[in-house]
Legacy VTK file of the C-alpha trace (Angstrom):
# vtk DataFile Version 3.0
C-alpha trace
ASCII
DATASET POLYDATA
POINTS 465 float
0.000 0.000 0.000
1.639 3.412 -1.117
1.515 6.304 1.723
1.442 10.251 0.833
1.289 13.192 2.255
-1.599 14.632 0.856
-4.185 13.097 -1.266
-6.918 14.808 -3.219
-9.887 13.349 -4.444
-11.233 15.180 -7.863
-8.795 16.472 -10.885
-10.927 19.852 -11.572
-9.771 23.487 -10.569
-9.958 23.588 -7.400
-8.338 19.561 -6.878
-5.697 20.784 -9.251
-4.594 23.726 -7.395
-4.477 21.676 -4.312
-2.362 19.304 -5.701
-0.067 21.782 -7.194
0.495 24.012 -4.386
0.988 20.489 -2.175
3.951 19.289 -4.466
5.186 23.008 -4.631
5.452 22.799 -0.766
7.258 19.061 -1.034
4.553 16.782 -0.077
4.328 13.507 -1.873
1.059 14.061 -3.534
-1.662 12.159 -5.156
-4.205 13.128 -7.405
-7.663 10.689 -7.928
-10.334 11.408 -10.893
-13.084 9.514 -10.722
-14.996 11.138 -13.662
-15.858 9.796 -17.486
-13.591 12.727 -18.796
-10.401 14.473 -17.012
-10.634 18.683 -16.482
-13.628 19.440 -14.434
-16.992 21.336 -14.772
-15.553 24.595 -15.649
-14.145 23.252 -19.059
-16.427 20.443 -19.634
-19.387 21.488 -18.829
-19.834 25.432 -17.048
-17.242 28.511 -17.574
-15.721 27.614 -21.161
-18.450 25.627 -23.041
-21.015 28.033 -21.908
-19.164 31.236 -22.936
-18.067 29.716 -26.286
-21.512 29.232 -26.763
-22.497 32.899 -25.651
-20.191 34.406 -28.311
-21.693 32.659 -31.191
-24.798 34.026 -29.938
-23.537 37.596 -29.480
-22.297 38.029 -32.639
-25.408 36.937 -34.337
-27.060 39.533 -32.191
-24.964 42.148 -33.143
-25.729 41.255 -36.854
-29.801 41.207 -36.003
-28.923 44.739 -35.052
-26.729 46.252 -37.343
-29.164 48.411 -39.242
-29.272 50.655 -35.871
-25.332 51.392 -36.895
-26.027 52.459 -40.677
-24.933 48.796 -41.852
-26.761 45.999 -43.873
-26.035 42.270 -42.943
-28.673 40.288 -45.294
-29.434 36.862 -45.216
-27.933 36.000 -41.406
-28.475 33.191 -40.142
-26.591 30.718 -37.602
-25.790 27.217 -37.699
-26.496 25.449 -34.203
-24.237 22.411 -35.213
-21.637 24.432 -36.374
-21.798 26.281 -32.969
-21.520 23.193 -30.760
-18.340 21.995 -33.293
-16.518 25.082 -32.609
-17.373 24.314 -28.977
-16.256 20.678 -29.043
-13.163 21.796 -30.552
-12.269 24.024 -28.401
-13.581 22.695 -25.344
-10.828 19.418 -26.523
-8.053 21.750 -26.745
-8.625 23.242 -22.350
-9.637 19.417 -21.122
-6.407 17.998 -23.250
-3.924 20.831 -21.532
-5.345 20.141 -18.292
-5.270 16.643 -18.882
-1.555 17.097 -19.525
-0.948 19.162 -16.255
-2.578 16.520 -14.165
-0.302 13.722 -15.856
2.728 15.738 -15.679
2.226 17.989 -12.471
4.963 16.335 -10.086
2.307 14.416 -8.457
0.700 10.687 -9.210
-2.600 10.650 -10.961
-5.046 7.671 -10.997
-8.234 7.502 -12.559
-10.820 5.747 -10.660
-13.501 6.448 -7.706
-12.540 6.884 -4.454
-13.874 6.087 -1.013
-12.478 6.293 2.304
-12.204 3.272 4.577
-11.518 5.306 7.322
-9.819 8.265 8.249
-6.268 7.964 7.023
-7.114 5.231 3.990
-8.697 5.638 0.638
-10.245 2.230 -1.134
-9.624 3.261 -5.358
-11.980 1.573 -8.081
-9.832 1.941 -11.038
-11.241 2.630 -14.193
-9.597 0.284 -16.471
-10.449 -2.723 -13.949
-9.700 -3.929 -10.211
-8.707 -1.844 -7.081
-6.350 0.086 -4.929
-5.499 1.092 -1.787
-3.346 3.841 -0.418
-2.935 5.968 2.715
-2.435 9.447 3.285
-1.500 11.848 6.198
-4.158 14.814 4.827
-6.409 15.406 2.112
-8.545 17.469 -0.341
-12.129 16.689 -1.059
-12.672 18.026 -4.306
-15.301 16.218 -5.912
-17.591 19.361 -7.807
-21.241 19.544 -8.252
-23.551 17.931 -10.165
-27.154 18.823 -11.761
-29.910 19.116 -9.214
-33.435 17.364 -9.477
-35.841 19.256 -7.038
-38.726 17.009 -6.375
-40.838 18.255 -8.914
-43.618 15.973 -10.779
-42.004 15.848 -14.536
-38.524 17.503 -13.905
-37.075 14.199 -15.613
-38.921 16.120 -18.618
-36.298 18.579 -18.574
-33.060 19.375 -20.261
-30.177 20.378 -18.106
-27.308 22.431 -18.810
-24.969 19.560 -19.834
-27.478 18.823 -22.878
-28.165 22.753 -23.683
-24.068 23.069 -23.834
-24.649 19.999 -27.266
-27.922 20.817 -28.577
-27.890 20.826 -32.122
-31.374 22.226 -32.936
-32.750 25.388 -31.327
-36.306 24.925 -30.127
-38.828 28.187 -31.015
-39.784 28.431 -27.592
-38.037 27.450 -24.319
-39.100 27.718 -20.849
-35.778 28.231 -18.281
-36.545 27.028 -14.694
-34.345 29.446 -12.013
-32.967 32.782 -12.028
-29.247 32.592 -11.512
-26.315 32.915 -13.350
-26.482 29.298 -15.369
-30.349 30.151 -15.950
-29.579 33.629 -17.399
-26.775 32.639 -19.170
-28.856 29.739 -21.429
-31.795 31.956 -21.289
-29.417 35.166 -23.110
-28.267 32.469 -25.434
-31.419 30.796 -26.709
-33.315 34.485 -27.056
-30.240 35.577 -28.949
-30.999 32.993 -31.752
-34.374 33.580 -31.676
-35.862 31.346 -29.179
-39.524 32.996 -27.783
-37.752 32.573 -23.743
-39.858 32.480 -20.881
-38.289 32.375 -16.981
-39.752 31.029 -14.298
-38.043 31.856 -11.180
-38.773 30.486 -7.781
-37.333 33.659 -5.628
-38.400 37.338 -5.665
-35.627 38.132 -7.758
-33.758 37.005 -10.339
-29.695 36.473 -8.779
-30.698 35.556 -5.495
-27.887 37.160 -3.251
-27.524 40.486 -5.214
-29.506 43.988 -4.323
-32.553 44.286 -5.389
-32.037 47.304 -8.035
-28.972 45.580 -9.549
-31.527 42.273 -10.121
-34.468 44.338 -11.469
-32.180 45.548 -14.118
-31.489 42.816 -15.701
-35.268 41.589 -15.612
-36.138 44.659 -17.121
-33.339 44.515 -19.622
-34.610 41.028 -20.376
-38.245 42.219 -20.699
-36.975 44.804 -22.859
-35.508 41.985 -25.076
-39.073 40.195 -25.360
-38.469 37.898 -22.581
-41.513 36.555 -20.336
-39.981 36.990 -16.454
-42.150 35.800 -13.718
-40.462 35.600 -10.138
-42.423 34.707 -7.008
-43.216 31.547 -8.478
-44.133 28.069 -7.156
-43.521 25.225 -9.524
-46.376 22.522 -9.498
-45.660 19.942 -12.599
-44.333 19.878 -15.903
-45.832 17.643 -18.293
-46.420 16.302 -21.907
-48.512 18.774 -24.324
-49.039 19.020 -27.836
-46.298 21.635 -28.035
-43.977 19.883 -26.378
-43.956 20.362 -22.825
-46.338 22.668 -20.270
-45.057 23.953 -16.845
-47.734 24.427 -14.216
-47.228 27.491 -11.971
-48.338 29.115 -8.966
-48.103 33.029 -9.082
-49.882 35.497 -6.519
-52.140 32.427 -5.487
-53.100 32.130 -9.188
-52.445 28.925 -10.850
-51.127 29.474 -14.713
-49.305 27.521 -17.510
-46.690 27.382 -19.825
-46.109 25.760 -23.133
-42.695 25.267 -24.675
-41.203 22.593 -27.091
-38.303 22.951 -24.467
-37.962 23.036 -20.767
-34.371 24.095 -18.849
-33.814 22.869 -15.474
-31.918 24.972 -14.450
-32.725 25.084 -10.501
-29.027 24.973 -9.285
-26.403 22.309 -8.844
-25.760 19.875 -5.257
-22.553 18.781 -3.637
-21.001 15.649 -5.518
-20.423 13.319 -2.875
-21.949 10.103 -3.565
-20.056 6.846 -2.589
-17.352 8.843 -0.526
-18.388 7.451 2.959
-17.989 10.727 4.630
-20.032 9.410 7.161
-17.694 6.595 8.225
-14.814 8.793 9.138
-16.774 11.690 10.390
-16.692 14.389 8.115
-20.377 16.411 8.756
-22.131 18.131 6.145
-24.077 21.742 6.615
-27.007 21.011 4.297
-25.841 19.411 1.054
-22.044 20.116 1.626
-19.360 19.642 3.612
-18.678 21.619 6.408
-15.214 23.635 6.191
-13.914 26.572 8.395
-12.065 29.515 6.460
-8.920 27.256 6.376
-10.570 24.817 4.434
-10.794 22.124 7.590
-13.938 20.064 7.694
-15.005 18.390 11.078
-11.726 16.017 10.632
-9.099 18.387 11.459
-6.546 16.379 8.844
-9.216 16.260 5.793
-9.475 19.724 4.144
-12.747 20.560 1.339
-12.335 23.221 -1.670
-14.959 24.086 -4.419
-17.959 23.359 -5.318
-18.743 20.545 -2.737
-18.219 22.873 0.154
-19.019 26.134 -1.330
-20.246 28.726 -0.131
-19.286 30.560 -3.222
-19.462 27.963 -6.850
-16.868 30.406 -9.039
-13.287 29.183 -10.099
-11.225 31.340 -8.769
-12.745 30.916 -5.086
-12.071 27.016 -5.546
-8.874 27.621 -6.812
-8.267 29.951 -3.494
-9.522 27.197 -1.825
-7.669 24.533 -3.333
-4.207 26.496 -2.502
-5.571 27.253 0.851
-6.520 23.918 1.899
-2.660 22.796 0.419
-0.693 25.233 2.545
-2.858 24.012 5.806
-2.049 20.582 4.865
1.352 21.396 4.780
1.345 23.422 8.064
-0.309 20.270 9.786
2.208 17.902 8.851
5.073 20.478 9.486
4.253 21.787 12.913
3.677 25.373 10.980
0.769 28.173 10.740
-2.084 27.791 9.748
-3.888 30.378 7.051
-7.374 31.505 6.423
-8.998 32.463 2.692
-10.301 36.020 2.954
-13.421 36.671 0.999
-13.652 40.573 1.175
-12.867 40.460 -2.233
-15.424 37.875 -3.638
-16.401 37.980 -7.190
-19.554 37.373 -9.576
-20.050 37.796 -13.228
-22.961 36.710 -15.280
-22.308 36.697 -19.025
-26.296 38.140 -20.143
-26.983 40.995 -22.515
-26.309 43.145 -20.527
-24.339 41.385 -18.337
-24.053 41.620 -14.278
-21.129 41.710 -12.454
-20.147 42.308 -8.352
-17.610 42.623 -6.004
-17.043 42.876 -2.491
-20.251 43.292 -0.255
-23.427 43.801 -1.285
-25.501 47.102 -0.023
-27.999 44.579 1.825
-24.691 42.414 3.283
-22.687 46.107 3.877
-26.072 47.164 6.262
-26.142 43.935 7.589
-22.931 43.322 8.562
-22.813 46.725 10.474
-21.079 49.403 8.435
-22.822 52.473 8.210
-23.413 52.962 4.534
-23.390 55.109 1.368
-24.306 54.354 -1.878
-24.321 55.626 -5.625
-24.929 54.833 -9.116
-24.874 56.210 -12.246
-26.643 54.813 -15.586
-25.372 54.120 -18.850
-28.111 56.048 -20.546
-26.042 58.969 -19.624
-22.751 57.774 -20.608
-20.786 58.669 -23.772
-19.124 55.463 -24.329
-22.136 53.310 -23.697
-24.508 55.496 -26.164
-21.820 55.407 -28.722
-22.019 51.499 -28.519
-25.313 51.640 -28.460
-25.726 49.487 -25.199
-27.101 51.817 -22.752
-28.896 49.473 -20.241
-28.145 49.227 -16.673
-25.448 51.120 -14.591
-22.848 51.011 -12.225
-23.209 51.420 -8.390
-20.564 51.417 -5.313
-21.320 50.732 -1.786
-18.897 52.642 1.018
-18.315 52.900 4.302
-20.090 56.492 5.314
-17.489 57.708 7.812
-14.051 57.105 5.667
-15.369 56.568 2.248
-13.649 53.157 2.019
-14.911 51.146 -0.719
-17.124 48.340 0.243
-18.576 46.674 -2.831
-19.312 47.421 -6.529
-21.777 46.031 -8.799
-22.514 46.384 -12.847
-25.018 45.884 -14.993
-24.031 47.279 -18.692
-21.709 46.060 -21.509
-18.687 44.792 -20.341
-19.556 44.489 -16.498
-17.411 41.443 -16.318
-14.597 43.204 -16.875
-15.122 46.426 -15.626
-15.767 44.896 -12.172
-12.017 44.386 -11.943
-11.188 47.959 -11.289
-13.545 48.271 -8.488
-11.326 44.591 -7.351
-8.205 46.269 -7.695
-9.080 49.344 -5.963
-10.937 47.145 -2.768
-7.429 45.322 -2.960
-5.374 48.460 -1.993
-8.352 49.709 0.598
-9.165 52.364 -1.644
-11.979 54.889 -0.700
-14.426 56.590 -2.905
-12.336 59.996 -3.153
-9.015 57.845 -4.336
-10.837 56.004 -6.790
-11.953 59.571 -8.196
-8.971 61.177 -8.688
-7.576 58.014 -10.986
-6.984 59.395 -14.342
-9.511 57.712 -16.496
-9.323 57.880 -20.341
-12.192 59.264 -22.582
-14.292 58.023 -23.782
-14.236 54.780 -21.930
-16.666 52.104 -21.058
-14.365 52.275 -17.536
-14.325 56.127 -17.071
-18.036 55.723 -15.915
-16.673 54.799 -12.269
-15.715 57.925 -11.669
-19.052 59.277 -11.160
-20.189 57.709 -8.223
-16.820 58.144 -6.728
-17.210 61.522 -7.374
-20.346 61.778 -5.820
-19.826 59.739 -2.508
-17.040 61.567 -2.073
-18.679 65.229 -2.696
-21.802 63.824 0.141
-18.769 62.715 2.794
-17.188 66.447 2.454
-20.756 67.966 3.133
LINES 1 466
465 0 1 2 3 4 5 6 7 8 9 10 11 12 13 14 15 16 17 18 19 20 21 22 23 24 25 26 27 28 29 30 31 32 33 34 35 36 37 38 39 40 41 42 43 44 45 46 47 48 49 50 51 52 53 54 55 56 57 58 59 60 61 62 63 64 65 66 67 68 69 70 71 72 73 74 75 76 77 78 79 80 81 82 83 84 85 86 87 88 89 90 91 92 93 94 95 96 97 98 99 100 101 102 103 104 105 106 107 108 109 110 111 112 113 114 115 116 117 118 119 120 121 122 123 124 125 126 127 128 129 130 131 132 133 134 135 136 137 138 139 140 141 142 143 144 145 146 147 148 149 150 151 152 153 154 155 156 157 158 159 160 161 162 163 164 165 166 167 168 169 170 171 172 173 174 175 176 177 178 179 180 181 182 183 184 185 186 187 188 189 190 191 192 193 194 195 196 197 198 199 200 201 202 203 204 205 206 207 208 209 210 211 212 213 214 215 216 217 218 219 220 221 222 223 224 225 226 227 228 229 230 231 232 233 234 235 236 237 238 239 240 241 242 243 244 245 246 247 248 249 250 251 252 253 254 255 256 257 258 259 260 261 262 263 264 265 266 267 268 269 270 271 272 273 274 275 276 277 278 279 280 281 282 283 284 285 286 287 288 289 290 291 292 293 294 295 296 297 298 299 300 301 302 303 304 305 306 307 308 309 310 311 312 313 314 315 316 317 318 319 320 321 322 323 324 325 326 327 328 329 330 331 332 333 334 335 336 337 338 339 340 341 342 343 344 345 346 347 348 349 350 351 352 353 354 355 356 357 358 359 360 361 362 363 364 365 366 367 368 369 370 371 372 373 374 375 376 377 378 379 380 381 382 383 384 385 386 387 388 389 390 391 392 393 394 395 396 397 398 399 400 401 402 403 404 405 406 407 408 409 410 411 412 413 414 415 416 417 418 419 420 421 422 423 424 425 426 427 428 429 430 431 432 433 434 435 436 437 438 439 440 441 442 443 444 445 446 447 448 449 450 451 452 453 454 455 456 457 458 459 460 461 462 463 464
């Protein structure tokens, strides 16, 4: 039986970064991958499929539109197989590098399904046949998410994301179950080739977690776009119909339905942790996922968690964070050293709509909560050079600061380019900036970017009154 330092169980970001920063820090390191295909959800099946995706659909929107700019574009059209090639292709080209970092990364990779026998001993099913067992002095649960089924009559009815990302025919008319990021995403994709979209969305909002005003933009920019958006709702059944498929609803007390000849379920994602035997060695779960502290330690001080199967946040670059995190605590464990804990003041979102949403930092409602004494402002697009010029004038920007220093607290965007516009509001939250720094920045014009300095400008004006 082969003994290592650390072991991590799943080859996707946040398993990968683990492993990495382990081997970097001179433990003997193992890496297990128990799935079909080696890279992870972000390039098989979230972040890069879904954006390539996106892009083919953004372009053909920019063609449905290009009359508004003086131009002709006649006889568009799109080509949904040609779309998912281009996506296979490229989708190849991430899992094989990856694939190649995991077989070459300094650490020993086996492909099979893991489960612990106890505490200190994993039991391997390999993939090509038979079995293996190794010990460990620490180790990384990585194992990712997978699609959830809500106990809804007909949800098996449904698509989920992993077929949208390889459909090959674009329905007319699609119905999109949630309101977060994956929902919006495949909803801005399918009503950018022409699908008739309608959302059904089980919150208040859409983007559960963000302010209020920054979620009612995008519904309204959806609206605007000829989407149906109903939030509030109560999902009863989805069944058979001569169109394809109806969704029953509950709204205000109301009972309605929906016809579509497609249905998304796209109602969130749970912890992958089938099989493990968590239970055996100890390791407790809060709700679906494991339990960790802000070092990455479950309930078993020697077994750390990162990504999507402890959350709180499912982005890459958190589970990378957490990956590296729960590495270097692994490595203080076994080496007598001190311990470190990931800092999430600087927590970031993107959704990649038209017009897309993107935050940072705190929210207004989390800023209140949390105790700070707040001040907020935002300033619209509609009133912005750069954004009228590009014709793309929906949404705005808004920051959230502290109201006796100015400090910046949070930022949000919804306009073009919010994803990366959101990184200069990071950048300055990284150096403690307040409002009044931020201000006197030199910004070029005209710039999509140069917008921030208007609420800057104003928080800082109210905090000299």
């Amino acid at each position: 039986m082969k003994r290592y330092d650390f072991a991590v169980i799943g080859g996707g970001s946040g398993g990968y970064a683990a492993a990495r920063t382990a081997v970097s820090l001179g433990l003997s390191t193992v890496v297990i991958e128990g799935g079909q295909e080696v890279a992870g959800l972000c390039i098989l099946r979230g972040c890069m499929p879904s954006k390539t995706l996106i892009e083919s659909a953004n372009r053909y929107r920019i063609l449905r539109h290009a009359e508004e700019f003086g131009l002709s574009a006649e006889r568009i059209g799109f080509d949904a197989a040609q779309i998912i090639a281009r996506k296979r292709k490229l989708i190849g080209e991430f899992a094989d590098y990856r694939r190649e970092q995991l077989e070459g990364g300094g650490f020993d990779f086996i492909r099979g399904r893991a489960e612990f026998l106890d505490a200190m001993t994993l039991n391997i099913q390999l993939r090509d046949g038979g079995e293996e067992i190794i010990s460990f002095r620490s180790a990384c649960i990585s194992t990712g998410s997978v699609v959830n089924h809500p106990p809804i009559p007909g949800i098996e009815l449904c698509l989920t994301s992993d077929d949208l990302l390889d459909l090959t025919e674009i329905p007319q008319t699609a119905i999109v179950l949630g309101g977060g990021p994956v929902a919006l995403e495949m909803a801005h994709y399918l009503d950018a080739l022409e699908t008739k979209v309608t959302i059904l969305q089980r919150n208040t909002q859409l983007l559960t977690g963000s302010d209020h005003d920054v979620a009612d933009a995008v519904a309204d920019a959806f609206r605007k776009r000829g989407m149906s958006v109903h939030c509030g709702t109560r999902l009863q059944r989805i069944e058979k119909s001569g169109e394809g498929l109806r969704v029953i609803f509950e709204l205000s007390g109301v009972e309605h339905a929906v016809e579509a000849g497609m249905v998304l379920n796209a109602l969130g994602r749970r912890p992958a942790l089938h099989g493990l035997g968590l239970q055996k060695v100890g390791v407790a779960l809060e709700g679906p996922r494991i339990c960790t502290d802000l070092e990455q330690r479950t309930t078993v001080s020697h077994l750390f968690a990162a990504g999507d199967c402890c959350g709180p946040y499912e982005v890459v670059h958190i589970a990378i964070a957490q990956g590296e995190t729960a590495a270097r605590n692994a490595a203080a464990l076994l080496n007598e050293g001190t311990p470190t804990t990931l800092d999430y003041r600087l927590k970031l979102f993107a959704t990649f709509t038209e017009p897309q949403m993107a935050s940072c930092g705190m929210t207004e409602q989390e800023a209140r909560e949390s105790g700070h004494s707040v001040i907020t402002a935002s300033y619209p697009f509609a009133d912005h050079g750069k954004s009228i010029v590009k014709g793309e004038t929906e949404g705005f920007v808004k920051l959230v600061a502290d109201a006796h220093d100015g400090k910046i607290l949070g930022g949000a965007v919804v306009g073009p380019e919010a994803s990366e516009l959101i990184h200069e509001i990071v950048v300055a939250m990284a150096f403690n900036s307040t409002a009044a720094q931020l201000a006197q920045i030199p910004h070029y014009h005209p710039t999509l970017s140069e917008i921030w300095t208007y609420p800057a400008e104003e928080i800082a004006d109210k905090l000299k009154a």
